[in-house]
N, C-alpha and C positions, 0 to 999 in steps of 0.2 A: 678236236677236243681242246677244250683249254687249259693251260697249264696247271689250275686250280686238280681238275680232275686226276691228267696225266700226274701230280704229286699224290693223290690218294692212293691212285692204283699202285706206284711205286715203293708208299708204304705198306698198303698190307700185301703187296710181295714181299718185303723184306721180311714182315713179320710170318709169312707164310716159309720163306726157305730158314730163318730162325724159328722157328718152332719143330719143322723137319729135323732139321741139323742139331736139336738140342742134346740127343743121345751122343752125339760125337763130341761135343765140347765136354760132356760128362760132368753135365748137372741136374741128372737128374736121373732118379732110381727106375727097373727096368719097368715097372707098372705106369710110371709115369711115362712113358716114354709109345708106351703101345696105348694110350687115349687118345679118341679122336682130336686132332687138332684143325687149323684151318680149312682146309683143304675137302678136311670128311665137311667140317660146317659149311661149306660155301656148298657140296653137294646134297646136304641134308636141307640146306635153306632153297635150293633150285628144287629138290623134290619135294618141300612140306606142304603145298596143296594138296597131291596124292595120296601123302601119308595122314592128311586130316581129315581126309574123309575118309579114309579106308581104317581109321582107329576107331571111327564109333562102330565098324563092322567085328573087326578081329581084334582080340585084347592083345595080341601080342606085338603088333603093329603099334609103335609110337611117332608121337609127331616129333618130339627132338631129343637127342641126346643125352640126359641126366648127369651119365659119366662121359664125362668128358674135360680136357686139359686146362679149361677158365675162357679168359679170354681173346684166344685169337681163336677158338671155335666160334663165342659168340660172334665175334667180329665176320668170320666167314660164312657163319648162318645168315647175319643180317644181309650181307652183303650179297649172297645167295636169292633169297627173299628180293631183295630189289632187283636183280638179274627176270626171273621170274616176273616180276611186276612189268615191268620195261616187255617182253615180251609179252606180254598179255593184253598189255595196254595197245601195242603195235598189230596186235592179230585182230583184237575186238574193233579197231579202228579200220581197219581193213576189212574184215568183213560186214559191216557196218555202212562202209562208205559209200554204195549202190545204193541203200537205202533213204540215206540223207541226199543225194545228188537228185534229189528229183528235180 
């Protein structure tokens, strides 16, 4: 990996154990505190193919979080989403590749 990347990922760790850790520093009221933050968005962004198809079936099934903390969910949604992509991209390539190899 190149350093470029390894700095990403080390920012939204950081923004990932500050967002956890915000109820400790006590800035923020208890509603705040229990919204999804990172963490749930980085798993809600690895699950959202699932959940986009499975919402045009069940209304109660959504594709993302409404309530949720701002920004370091979105950040962890996106980043979730690309996780997902990378894998998919890696699997359709491979299963794929007997096909092309003629």
């Amino acid at each position: 990996m190149g350093w470029f990347v390894r700095l990403i990922f080390f920012v939204l760790f950081i923004f990932g154990i500050i967002n956890n850790n915000i109820d400790v520093l006590g800035y923020a009221s208890y509603e705040q505190v229990h919204l999804p933050g990172f963490w749930m968005g980085v798993w809600h962004g690895i699950i959202s193919p699932v959940n986009f198809a499975l919402s045009f079936v069940k209304k109660s099934i959504h594709f993302y979080e409404v309530h949720n903390n701002g920004k370091c969910y979105d950040i962890g949604f996106v980043l979730g989403v690309i996780i997902m992509y990378k894998i998919y991209k890696n699997v359709i390539r491979v299963a794929l590749a007997p096909l092309i190899d003629d």
